[in-house]
N, C-alpha and C positions, 0 to 999 in steps of 0.2 A: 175357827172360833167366832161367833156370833156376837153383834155387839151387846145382845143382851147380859150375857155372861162378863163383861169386863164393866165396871163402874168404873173405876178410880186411874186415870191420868198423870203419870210426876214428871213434867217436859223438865228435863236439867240443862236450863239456859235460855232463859227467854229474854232473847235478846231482837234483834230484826227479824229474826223466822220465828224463833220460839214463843212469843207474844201473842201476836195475831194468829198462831198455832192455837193456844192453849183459848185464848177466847174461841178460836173457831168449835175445839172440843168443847169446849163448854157450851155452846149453841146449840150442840147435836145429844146434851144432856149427860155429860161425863161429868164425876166430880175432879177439879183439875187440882191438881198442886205445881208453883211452878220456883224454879230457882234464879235466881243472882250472886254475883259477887258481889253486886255494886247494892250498898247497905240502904245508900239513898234512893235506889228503886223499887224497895218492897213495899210501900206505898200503894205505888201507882200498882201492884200487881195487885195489892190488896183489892185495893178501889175497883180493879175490874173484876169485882169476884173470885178471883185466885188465892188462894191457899198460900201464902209467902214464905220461902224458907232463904236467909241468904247460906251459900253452900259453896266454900271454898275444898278442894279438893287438891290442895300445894301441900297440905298438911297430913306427919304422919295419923294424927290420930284428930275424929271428927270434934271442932267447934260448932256442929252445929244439929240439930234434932234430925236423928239418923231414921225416923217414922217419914221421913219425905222419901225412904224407897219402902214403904209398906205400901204398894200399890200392884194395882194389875199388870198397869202396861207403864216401864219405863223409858224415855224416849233421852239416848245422849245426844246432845244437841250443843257440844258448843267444839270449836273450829282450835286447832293448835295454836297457840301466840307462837309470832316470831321472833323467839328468844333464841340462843346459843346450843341448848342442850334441849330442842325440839324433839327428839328423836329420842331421848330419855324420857323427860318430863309427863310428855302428851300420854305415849303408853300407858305410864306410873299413875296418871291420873284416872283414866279409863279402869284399868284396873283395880281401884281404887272404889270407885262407886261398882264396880261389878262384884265386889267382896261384902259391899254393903247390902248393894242389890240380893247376894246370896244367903247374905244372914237375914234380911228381913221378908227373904221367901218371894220376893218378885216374879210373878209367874211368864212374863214375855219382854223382850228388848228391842228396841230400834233403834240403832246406830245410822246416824248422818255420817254419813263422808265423803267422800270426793272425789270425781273422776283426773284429779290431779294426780293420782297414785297410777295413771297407765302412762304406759310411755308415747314418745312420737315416733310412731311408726310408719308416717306418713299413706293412712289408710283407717279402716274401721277399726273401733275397738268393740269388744263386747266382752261378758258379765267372766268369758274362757281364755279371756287373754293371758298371757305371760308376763306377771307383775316383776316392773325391775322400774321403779320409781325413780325421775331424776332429781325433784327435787327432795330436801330436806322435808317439807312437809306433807309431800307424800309418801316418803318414806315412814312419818312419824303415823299416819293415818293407816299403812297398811299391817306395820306393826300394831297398833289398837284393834282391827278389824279382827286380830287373829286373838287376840284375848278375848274379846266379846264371844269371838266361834268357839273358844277355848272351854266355857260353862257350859258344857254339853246338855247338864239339865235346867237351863233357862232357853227355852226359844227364841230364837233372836233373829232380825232381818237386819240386813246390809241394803241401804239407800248409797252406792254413789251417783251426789249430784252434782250437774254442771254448773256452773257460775252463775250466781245466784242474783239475778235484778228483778227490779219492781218497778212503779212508777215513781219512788222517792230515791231510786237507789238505782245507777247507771257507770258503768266503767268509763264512760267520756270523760266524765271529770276526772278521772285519775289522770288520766292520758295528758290532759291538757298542764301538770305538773310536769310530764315528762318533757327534757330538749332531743330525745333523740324520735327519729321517723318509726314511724308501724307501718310492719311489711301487710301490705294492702291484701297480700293473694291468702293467704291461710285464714279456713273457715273458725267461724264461732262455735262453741259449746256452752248451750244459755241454758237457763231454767224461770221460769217465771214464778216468783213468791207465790203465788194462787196454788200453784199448778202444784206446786211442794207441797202444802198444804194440804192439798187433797189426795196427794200418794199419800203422804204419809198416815192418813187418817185412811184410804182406801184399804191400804195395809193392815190396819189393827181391824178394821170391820170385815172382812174377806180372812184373814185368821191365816196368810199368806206367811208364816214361820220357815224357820231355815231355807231362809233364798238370800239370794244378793240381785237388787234390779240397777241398771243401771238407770238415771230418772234425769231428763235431758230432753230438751226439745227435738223435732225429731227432724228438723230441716236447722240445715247449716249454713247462712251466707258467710260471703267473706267478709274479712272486719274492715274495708273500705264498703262493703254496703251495711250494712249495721253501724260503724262508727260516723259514715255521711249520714244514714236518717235520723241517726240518735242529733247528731251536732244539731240536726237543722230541728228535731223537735223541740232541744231545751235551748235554743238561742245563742248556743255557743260556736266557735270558731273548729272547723271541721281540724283534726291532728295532720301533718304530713305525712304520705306514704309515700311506704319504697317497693319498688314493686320488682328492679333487677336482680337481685340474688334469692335463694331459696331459703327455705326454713320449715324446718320441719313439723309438723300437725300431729292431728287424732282425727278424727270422726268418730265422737260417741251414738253407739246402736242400743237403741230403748226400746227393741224389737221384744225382748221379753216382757217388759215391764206392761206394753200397749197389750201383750197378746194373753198373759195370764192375768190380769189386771179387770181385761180391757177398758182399759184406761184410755179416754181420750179429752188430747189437751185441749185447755184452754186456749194458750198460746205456742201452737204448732211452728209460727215461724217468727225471729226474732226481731223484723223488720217491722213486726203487727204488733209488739209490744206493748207500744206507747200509743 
């Protein structure tokens, strides 16, 4: 599908990717529509050109102008909450705009999710792996994944991406909350805002429909080398490691995505971030 044939944009959730997403689309000449929960953000979506819808999806039936999936391409874009009934709710929501999506004829989907939904196999993973999800919220994410696949006649791409940093946004500060040690030896799986960005946008202009890529930097250090250069770039105190017992990993493979894509990143290794 070519970009000329798609106008119309509806990001659901423009939040820290979905924002700087939908301005991006809109650079490149899409009319964007974008959503929030948050009532006091429509504003700021307004102001930057965007189409403002706020759009809760907790509810059985819509509060809010269901013409915000009258579009071409819809992009779901917001992350499971860590609530009790993840694993209910997250699907029920998905769902939810995919019924809207279907009644108002939305011709293609692009689901965000997460390479949180592979397990640790202490090895590669790729797009053929054996999904047995440890936690709760990948479990809630691979159960949505299959409802989106579910609308056979909506096209739809599966983005799982790795862990999502920028230069506003860094996992060291979390760290430095935590009092227990990070096992120093088990690599990273990063993704860089930019890089997301432009999958996600590579995606709808290359017309790349029923796939699943997995979308992940494609070098892995360990998180004693990425959490020392992070420390030492934003001035904070490096976290403690443990480095004598094991624990088990992934290695996410972006081998599809770089080769039918060809896509190449921005930021290939995570150490080059910042």
């Amino acid at each position: 599908m070519s970009q000329r044939t798609l106008h119309t944009i509806s990001v659901l959730g423009c939040g820290w990717l979905g924002l700087p997403l939908a301005e991006y689309l809109m650079g490149k000449g899409y009319q964007v529509k974008g959503s929030t929960t948050n009532r006091s953000k429509l504003s700021l979506l307004e102001n930057n050109g965007i189409t403002a819808t706020w759009l809760d999806l907790q509810r059985d039936q819509p509060a809010f102008d269901t013409s915000f999936f009258n579009t071409d391409v819809l992009i779901l874009n917001f992350p499971p909450k860590r609530v009790p009934d993840i694993e209910q709710l997250y699907p029920l929501q998905v769902a939810r705009a995919m019924v809207y999506a279907s009644q108002q004829r939305v011709t293609h989907v692009v689901f965000v999710s997460s390479t949180s939904i592979y397990p640790e196999v202490n090895g590669w993973v790729n797009e053929d792996e054996a999904l047995l999800p440890e936690k709760t919220s990948g479990r809630a994410l691979l159960k949505a994944e299959a409802v989106v696949q579910s609308y056979k006649e909506i096209p739809s791409t599966i983005l799982r991406m790795g862990g999502l940093i920028g230069a506003d946004r860094n996992p060291v500060h979390s760290l430095l909350r935590k009092k227990q040690a990070v096992n120093g030896r088990t690599p990273v799986n990063l993704l860089h805002q930019r890089d997301a960005i432009e999958i996600i946008t590579r995606v709808i202009e290359q017309g790349r429909w029923d796939r699943v890529y997995n979308a992940c930097a494609p070098q892995h250090p360990t998180r004693m080398e990425f959490y020392t250069r992070a420390s030492r770039e934003f001035g904070v105190p490096a976290p403690e490691y443990e480095t004598s017992t094991s624990e088990s990993f992934k290695l996410v493979d972006s081998s599809r995505l770089i080769n039918e894509l060809g896509y190449v990143f921005h930021y290939p290794d995570p150490l080059t971030m910042y």
